[in-house]
N, CA, C and O atoms as a GROMACS GRO file, in nm:
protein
  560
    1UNK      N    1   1.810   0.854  -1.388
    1UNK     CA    2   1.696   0.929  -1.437
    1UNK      C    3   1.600   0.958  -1.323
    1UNK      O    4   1.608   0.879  -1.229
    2UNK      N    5   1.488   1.082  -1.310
    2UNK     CA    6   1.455   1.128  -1.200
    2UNK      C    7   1.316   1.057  -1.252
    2UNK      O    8   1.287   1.043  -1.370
    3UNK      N    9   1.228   1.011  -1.128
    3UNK     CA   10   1.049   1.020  -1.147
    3UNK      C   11   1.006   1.130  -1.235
    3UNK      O   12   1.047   1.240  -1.273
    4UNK      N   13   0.933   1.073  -1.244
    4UNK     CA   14   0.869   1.190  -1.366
    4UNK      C   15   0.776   1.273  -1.279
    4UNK      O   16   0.709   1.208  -1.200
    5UNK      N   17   0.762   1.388  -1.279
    5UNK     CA   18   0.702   1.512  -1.176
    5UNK      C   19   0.574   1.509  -1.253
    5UNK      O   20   0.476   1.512  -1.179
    6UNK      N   21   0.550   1.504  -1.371
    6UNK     CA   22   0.407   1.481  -1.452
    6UNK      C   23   0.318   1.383  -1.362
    6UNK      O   24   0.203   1.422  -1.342
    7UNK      N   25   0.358   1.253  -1.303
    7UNK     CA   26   0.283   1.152  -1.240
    7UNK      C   27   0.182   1.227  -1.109
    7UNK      O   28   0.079   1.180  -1.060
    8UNK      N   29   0.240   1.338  -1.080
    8UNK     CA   30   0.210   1.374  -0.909
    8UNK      C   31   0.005   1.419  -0.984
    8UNK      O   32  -0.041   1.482  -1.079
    9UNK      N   33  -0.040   1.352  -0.891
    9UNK     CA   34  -0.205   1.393  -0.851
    9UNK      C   35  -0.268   1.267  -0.987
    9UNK      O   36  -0.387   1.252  -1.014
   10UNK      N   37  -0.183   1.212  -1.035
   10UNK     CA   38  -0.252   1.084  -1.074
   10UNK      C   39  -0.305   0.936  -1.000
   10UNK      O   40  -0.274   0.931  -0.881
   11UNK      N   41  -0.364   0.841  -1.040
   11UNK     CA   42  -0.388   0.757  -0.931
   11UNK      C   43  -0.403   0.624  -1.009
   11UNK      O   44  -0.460   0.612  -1.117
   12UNK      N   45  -0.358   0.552  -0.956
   12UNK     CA   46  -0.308   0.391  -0.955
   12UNK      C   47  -0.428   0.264  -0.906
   12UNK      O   48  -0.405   0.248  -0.785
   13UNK      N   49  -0.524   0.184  -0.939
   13UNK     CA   50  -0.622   0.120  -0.902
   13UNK      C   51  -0.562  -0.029  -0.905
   13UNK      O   52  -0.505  -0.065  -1.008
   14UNK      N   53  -0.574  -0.124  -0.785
   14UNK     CA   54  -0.546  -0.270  -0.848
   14UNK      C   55  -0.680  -0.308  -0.986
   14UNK      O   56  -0.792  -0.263  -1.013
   15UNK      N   57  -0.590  -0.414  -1.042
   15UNK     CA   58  -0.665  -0.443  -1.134
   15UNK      C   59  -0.798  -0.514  -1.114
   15UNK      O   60  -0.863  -0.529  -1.218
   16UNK      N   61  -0.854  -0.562  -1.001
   16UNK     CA   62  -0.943  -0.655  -0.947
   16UNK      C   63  -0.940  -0.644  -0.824
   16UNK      O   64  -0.832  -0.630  -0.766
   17UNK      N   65  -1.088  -0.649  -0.740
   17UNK     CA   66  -1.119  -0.633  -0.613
   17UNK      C   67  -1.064  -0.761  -0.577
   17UNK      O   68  -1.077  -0.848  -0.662
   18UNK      N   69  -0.995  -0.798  -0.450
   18UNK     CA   70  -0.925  -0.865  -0.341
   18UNK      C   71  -1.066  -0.940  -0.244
   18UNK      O   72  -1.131  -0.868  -0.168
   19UNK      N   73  -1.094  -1.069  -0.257
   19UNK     CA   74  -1.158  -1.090  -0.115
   19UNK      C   75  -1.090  -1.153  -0.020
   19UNK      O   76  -1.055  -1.266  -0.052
   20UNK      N   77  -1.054  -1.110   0.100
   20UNK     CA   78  -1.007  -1.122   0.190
   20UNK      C   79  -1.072  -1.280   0.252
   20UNK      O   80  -1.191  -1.284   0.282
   21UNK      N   81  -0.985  -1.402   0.267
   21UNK     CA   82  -1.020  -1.531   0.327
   21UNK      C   83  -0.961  -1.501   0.464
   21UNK      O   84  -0.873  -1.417   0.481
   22UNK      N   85  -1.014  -1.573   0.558
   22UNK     CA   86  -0.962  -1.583   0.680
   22UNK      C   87  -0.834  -1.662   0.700
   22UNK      O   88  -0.740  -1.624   0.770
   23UNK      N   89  -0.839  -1.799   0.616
   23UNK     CA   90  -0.698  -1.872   0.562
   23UNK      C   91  -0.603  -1.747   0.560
   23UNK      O   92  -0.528  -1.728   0.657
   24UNK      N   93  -0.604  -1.667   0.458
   24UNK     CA   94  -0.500  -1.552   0.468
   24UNK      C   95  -0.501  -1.441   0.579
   24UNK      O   96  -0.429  -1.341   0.578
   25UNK      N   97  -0.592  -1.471   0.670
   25UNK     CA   98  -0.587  -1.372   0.797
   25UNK      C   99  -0.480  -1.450   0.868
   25UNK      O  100  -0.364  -1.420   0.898
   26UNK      N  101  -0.566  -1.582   0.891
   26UNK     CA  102  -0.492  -1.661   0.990
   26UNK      C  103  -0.320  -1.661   0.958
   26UNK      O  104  -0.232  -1.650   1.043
   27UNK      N  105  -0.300  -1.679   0.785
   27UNK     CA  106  -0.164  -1.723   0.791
   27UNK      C  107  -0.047  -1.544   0.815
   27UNK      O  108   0.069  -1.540   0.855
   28UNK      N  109  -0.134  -1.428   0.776
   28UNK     CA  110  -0.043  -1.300   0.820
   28UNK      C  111  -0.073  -1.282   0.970
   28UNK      O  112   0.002  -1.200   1.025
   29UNK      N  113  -0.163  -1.338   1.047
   29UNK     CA  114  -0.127  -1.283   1.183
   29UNK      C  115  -0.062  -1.378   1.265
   29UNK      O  116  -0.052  -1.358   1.386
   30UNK      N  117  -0.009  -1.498   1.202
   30UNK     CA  118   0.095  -1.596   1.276
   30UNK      C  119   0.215  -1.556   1.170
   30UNK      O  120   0.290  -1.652   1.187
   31UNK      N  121   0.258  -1.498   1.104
   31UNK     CA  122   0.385  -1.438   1.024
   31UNK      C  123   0.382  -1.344   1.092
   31UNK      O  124   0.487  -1.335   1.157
   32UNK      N  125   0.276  -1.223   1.121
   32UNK     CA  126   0.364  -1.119   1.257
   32UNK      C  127   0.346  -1.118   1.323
   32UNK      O  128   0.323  -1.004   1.364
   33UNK      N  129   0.332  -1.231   1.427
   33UNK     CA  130   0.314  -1.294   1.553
   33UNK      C  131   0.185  -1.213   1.634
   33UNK      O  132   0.169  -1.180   1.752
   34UNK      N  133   0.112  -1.200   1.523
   34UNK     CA  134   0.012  -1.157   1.591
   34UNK      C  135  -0.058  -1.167   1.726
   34UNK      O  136  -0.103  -1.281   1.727
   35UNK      N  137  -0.083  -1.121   1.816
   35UNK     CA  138  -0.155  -1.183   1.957
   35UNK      C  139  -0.330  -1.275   1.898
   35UNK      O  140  -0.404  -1.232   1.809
   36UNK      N  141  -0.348  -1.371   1.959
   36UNK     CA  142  -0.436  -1.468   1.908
   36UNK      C  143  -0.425  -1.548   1.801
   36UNK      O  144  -0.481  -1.658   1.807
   37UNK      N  145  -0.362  -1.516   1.698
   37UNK     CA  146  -0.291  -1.569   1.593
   37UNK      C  147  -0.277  -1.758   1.629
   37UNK      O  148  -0.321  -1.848   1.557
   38UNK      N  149  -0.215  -1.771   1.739
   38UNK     CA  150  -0.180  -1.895   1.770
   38UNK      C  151  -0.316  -1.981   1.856
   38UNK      O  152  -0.344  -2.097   1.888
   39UNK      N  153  -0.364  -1.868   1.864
   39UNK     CA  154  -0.465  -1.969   2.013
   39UNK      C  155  -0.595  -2.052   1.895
   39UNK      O  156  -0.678  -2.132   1.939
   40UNK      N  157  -0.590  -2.020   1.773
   40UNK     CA  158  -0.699  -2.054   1.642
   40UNK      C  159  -0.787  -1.998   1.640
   40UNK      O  160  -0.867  -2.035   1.554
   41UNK      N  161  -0.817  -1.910   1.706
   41UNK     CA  162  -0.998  -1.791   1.711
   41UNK      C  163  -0.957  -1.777   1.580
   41UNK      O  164  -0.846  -1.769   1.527
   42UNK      N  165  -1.112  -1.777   1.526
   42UNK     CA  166  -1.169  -1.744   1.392
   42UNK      C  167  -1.241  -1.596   1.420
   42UNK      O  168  -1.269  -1.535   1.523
   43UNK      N  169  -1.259  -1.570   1.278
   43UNK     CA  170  -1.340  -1.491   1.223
   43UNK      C  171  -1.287  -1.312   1.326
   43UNK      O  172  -1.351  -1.213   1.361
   44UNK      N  173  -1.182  -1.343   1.335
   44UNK     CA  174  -1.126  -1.173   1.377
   44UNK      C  175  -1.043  -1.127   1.294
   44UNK      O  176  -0.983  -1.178   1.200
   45UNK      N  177  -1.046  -0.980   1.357
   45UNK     CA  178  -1.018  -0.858   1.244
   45UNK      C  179  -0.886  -0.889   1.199
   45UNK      O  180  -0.803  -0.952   1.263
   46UNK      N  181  -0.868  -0.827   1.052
   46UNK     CA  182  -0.721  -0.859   1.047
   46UNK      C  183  -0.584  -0.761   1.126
   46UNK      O  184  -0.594  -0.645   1.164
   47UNK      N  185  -0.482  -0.833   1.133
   47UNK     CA  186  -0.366  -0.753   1.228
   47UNK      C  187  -0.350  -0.610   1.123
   47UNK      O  188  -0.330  -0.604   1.002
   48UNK      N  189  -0.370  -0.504   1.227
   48UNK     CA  190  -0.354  -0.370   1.156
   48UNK      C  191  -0.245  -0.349   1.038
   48UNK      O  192  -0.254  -0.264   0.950
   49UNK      N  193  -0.129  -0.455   1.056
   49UNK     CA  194  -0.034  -0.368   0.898
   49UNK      C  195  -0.108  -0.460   0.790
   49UNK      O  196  -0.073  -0.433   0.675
   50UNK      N  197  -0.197  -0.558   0.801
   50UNK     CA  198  -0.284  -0.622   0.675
   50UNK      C  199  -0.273  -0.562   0.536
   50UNK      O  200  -0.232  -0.593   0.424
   51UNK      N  201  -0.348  -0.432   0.617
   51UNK     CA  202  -0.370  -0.341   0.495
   51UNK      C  203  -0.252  -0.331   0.411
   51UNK      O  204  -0.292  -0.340   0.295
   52UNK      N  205  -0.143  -0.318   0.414
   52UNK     CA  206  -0.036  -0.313   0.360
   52UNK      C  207  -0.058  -0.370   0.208
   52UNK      O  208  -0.051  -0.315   0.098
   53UNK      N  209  -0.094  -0.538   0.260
   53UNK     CA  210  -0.110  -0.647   0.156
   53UNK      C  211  -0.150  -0.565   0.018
   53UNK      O  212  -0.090  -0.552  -0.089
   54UNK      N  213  -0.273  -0.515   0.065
   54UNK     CA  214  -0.372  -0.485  -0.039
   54UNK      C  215  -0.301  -0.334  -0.087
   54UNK      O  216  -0.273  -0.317  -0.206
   55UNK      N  217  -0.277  -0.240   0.004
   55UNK     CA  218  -0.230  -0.087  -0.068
   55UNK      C  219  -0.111  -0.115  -0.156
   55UNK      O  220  -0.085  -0.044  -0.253
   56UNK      N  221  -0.048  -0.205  -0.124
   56UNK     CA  222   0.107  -0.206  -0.223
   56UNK      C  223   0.044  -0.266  -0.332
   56UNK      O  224   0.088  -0.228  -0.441
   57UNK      N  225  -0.062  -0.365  -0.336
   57UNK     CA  226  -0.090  -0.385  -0.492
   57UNK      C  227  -0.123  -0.249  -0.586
   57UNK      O  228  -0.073  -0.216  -0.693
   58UNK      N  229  -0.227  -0.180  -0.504
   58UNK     CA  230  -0.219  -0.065  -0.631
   58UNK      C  231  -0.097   0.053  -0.590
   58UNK      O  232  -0.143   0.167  -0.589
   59UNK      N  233   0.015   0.046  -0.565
   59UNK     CA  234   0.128   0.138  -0.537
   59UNK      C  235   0.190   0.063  -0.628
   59UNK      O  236   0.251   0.128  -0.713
   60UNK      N  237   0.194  -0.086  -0.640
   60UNK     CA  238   0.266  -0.154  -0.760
   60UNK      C  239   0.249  -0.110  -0.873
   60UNK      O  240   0.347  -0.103  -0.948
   61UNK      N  241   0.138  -0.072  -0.912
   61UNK     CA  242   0.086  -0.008  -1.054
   61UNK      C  243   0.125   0.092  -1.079
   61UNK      O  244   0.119   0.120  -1.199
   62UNK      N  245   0.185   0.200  -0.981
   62UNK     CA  246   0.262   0.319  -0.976
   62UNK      C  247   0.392   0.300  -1.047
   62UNK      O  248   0.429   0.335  -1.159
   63UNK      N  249   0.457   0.229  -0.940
   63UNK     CA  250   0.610   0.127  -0.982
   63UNK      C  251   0.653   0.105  -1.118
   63UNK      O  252   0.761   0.133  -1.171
   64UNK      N  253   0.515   0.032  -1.183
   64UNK     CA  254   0.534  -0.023  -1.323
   64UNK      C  255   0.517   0.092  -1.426
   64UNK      O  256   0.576   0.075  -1.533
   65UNK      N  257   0.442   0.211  -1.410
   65UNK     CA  258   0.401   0.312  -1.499
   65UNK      C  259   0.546   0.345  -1.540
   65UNK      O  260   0.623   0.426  -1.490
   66UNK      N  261   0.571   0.223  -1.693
   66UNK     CA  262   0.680   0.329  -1.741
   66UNK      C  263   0.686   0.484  -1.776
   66UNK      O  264   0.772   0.523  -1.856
   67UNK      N  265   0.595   0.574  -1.717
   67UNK     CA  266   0.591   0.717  -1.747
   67UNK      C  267   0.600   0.756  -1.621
   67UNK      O  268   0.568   0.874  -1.603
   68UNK      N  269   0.647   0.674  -1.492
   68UNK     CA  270   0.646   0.696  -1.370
   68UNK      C  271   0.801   0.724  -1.375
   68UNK      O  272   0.853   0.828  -1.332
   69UNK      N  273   0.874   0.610  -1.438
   69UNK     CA  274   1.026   0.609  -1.486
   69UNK      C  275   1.094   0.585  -1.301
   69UNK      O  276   1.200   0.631  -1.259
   70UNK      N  277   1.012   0.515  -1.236
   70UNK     CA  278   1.079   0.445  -1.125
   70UNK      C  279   1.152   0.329  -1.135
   70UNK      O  280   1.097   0.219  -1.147
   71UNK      N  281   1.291   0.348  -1.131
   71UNK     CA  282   1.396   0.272  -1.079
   71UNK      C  283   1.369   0.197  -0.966
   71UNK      O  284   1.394   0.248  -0.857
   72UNK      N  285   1.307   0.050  -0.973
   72UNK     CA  286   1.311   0.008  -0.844
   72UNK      C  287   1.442  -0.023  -0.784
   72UNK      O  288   1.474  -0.002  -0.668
   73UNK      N  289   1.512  -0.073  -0.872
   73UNK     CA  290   1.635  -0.160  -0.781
   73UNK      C  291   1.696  -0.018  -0.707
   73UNK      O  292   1.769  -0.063  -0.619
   74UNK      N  293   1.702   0.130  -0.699
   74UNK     CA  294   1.720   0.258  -0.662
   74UNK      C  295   1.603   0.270  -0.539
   74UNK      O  296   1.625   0.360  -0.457
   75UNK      N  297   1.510   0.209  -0.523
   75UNK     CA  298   1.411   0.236  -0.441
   75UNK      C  299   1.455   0.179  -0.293
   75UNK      O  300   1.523   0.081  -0.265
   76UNK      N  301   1.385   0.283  -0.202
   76UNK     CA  302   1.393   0.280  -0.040
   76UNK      C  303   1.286   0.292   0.035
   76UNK      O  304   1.206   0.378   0.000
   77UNK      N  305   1.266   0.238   0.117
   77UNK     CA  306   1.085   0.299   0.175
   77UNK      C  307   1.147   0.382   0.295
   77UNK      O  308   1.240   0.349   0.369
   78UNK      N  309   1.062   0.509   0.294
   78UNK     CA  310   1.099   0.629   0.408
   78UNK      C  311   0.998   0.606   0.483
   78UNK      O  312   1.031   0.533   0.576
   79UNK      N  313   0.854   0.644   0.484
   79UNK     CA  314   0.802   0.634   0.589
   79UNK      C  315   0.648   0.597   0.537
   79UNK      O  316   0.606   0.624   0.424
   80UNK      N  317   0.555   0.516   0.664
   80UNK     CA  318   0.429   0.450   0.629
   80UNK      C  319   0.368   0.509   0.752
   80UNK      O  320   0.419   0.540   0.860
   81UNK      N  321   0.248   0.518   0.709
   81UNK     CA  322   0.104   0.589   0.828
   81UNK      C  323   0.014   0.536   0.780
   81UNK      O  324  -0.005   0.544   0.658
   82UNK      N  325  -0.052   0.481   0.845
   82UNK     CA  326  -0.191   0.461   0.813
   82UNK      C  327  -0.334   0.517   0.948
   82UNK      O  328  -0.340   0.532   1.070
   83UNK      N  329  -0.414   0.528   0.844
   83UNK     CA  330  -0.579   0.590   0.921
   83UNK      C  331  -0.665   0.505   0.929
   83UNK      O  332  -0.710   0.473   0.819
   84UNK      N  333  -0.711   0.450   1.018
   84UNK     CA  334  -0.794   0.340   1.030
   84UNK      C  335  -0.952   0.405   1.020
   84UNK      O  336  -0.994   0.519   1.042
   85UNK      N  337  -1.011   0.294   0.984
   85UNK     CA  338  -1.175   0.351   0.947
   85UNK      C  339  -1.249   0.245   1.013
   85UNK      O  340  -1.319   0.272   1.110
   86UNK      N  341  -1.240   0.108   0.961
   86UNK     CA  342  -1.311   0.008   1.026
   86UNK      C  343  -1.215  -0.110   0.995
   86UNK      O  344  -1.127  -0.102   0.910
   87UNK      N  345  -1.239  -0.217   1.068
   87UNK     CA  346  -1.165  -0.318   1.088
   87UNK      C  347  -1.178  -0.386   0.936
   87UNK      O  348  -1.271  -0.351   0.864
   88UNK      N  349  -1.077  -0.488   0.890
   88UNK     CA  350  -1.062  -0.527   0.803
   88UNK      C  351  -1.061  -0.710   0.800
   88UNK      O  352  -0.960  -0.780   0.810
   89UNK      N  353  -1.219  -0.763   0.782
   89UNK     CA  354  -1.268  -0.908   0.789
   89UNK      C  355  -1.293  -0.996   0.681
   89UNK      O  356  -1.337  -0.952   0.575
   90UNK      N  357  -1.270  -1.115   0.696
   90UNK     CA  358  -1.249  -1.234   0.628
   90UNK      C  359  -1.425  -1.195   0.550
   90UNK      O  360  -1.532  -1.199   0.612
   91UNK      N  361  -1.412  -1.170   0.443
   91UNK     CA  362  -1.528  -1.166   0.347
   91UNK      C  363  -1.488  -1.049   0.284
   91UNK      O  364  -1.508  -1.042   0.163
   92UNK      N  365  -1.429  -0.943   0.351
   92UNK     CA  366  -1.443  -0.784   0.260
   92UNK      C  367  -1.369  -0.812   0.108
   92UNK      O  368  -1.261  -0.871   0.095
   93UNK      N  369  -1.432  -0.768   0.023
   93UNK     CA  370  -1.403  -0.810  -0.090
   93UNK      C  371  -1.375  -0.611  -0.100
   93UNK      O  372  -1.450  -0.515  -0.084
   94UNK      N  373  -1.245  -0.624  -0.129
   94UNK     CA  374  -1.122  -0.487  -0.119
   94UNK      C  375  -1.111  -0.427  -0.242
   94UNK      O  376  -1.105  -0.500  -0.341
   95UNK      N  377  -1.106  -0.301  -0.255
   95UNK     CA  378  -1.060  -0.233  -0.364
   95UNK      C  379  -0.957  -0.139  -0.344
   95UNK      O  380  -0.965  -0.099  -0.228
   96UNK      N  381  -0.864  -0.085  -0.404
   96UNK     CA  382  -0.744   0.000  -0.346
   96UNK      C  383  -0.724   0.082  -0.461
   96UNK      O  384  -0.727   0.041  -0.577
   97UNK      N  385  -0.699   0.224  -0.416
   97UNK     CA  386  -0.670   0.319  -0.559
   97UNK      C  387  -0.525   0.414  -0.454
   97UNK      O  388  -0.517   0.433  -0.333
   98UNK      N  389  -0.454   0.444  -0.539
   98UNK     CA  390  -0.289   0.500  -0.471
   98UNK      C  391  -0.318   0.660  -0.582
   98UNK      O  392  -0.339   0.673  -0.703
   99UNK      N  393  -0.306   0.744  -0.485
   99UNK     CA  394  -0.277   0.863  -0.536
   99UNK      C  395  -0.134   0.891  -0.571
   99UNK      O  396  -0.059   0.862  -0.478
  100UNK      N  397  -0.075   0.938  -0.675
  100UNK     CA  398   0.046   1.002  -0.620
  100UNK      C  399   0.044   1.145  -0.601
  100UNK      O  400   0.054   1.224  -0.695
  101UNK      N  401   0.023   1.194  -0.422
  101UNK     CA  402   0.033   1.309  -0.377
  101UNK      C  403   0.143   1.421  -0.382
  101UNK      O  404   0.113   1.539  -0.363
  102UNK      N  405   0.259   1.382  -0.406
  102UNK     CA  406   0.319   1.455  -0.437
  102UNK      C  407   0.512   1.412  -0.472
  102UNK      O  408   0.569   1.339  -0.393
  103UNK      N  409   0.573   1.459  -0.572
  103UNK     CA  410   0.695   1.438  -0.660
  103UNK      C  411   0.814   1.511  -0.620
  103UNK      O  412   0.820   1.605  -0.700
  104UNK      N  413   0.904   1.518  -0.546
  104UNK     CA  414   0.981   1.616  -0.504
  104UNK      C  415   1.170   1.590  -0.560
  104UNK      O  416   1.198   1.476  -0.595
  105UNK      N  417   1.240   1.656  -0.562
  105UNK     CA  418   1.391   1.598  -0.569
  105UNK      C  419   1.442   1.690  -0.413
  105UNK      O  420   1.399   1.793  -0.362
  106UNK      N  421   1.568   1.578  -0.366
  106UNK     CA  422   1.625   1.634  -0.228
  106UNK      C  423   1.763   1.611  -0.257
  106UNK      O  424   1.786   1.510  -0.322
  107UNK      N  425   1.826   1.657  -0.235
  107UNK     CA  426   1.960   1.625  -0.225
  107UNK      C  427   2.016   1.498  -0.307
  107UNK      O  428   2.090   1.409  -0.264
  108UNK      N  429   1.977   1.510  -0.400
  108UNK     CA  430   2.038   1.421  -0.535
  108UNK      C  431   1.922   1.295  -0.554
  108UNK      O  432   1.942   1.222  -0.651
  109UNK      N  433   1.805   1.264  -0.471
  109UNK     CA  434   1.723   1.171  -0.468
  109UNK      C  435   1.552   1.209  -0.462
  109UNK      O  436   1.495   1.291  -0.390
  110UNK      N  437   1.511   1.145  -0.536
  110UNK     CA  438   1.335   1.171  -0.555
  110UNK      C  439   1.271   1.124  -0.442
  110UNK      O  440   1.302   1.017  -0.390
  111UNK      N  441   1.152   1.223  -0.385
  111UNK     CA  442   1.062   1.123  -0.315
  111UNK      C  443   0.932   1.134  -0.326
  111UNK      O  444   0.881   1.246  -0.318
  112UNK      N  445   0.846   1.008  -0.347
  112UNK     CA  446   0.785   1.009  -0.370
  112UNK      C  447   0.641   0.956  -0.244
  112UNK      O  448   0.622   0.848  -0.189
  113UNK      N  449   0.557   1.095  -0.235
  113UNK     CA  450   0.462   1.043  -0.162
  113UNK      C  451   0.324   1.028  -0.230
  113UNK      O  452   0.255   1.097  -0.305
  114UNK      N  453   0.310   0.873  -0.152
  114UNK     CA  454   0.157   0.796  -0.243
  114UNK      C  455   0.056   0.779  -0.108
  114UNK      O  456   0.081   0.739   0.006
  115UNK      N  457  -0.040   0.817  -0.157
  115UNK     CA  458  -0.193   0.792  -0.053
  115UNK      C  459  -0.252   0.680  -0.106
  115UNK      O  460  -0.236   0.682  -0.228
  116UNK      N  461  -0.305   0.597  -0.075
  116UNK     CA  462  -0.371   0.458  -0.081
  116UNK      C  463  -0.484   0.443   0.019
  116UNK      O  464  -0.473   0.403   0.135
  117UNK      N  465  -0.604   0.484  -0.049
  117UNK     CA  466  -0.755   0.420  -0.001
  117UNK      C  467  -0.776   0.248  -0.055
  117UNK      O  468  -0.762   0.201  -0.168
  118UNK      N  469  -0.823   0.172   0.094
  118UNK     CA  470  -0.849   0.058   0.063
  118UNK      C  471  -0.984   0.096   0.139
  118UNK      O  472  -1.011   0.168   0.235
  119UNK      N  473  -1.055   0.014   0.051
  119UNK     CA  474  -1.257   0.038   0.085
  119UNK      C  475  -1.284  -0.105   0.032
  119UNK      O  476  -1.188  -0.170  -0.007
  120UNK      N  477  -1.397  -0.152   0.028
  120UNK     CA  478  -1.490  -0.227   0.006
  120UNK      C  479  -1.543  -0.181  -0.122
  120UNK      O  480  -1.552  -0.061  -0.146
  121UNK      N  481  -1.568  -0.244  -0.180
  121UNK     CA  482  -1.604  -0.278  -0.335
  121UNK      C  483  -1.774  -0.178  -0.308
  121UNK      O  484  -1.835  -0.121  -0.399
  122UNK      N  485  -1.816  -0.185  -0.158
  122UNK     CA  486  -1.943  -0.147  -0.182
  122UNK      C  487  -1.904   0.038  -0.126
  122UNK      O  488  -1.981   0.127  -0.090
  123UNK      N  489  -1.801   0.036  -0.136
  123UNK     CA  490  -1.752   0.198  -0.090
  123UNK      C  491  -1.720   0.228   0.022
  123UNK      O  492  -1.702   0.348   0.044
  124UNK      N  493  -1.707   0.149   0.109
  124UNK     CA  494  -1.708   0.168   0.289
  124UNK      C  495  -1.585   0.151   0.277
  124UNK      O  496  -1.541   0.067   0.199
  125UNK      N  497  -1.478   0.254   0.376
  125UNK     CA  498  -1.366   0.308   0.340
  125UNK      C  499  -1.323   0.205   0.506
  125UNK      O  500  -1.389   0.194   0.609
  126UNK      N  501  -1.173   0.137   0.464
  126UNK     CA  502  -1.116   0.062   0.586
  126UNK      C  503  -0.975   0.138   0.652
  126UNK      O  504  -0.939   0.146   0.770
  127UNK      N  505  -0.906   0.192   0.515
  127UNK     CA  506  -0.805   0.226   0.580
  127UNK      C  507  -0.753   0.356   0.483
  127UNK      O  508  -0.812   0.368   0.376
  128UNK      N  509  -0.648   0.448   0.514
  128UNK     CA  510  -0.596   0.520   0.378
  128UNK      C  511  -0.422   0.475   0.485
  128UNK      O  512  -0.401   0.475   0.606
  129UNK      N  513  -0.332   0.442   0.369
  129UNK     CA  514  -0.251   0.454   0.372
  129UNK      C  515  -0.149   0.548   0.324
  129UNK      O  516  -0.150   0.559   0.201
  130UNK      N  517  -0.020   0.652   0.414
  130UNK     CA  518   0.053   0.720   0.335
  130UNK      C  519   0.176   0.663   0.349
  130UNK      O  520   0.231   0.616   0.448
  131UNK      N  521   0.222   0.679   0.196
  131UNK     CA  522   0.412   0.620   0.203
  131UNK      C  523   0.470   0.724   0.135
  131UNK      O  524   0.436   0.802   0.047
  132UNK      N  525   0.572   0.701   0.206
  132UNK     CA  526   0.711   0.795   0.149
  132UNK      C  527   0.841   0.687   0.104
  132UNK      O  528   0.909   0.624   0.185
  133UNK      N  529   0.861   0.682  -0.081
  133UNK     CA  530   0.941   0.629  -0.119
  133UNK      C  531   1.018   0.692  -0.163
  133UNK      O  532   0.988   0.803  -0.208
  134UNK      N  533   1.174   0.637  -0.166
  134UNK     CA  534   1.301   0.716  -0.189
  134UNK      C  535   1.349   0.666  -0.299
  134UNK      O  536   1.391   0.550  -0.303
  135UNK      N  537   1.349   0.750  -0.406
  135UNK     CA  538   1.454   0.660  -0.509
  135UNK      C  539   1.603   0.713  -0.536
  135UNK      O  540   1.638   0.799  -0.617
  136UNK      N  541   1.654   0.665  -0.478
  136UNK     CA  542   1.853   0.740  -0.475
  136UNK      C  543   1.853   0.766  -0.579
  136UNK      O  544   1.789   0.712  -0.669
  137UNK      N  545   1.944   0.877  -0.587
  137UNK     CA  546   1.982   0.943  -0.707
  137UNK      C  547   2.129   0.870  -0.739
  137UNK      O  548   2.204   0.849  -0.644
  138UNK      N  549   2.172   0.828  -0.882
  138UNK     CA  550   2.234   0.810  -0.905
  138UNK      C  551   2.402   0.833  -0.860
  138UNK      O  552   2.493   0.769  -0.914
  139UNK      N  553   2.426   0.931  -0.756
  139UNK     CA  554   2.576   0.924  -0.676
  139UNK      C  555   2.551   0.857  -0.588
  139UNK      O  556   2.653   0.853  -0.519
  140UNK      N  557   2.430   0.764  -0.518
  140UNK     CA  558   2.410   0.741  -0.409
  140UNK      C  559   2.454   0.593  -0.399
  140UNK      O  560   2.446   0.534  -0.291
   0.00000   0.00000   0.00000
């Protein structure tokens, strides 16, 4: 079954703002070997794919929209970009909303591209993330 083309220019919010602990800085920038990560400095920015953490929660909400009709176990990730705005620190209490920008079919498979603003609860914008997900088409 294909994504549903109805979803495209709708948008996806986590359910609850995220506050970011430094505990969880510290433990993702020694998982991607972050530089400083090991030496114990506190209170620095988080390692740039951070953002990730937080945009896939509301891209998850995409995922689940049974009117989205995404096949995960069919799902592939094509490609990630992100735009940096301001650094992302142990206190920002995060909010994330996922557009879906646009619904396409290619050669027997859907793809789907999602925009993801992560900001601050008080509106100050940190990052926008874009992904390109693949969901194989059933010969695949």
């Amino acid at each position: 079954m294909a994504v549903n083309p109805a979803v495209e220019g709708r948008t996806y919010s986590i359910p609850e703002p995220h506050v970011v602990t430094q505990d969880e800085l510290d433990a993702f920038a020694a998982a991607v070997r972050s530089p400083g990560a090991s030496s114990g400095a506190t209170s620095q920015a988080a390692p740039l794919t951070f953002a990730v953490t937080i945009a896939q929660r509301a891209e998850a909400e995409f995922m689940v929209d049974p009117e989205a009709n995404v096949d995960f176990s069919r799902l592939v990730h094509g490609e990630e970009g992100f735009t940096y705005y301001a650094p992302i620190v142990a206190g920002d209490e995060l909010a994330a909303t996922t557009k879906v920008r646009r619904v396409r079919s290619a050669g027997g498979h859907d793809m789907v591209t999602l925009e993801t603003g992560v900001e601050t609860t008080a509106g100050e914008p940190r990052v926008t993330t874009t992904s390109v997900v693949v969901i194989r088409g059933e010969q695949a």
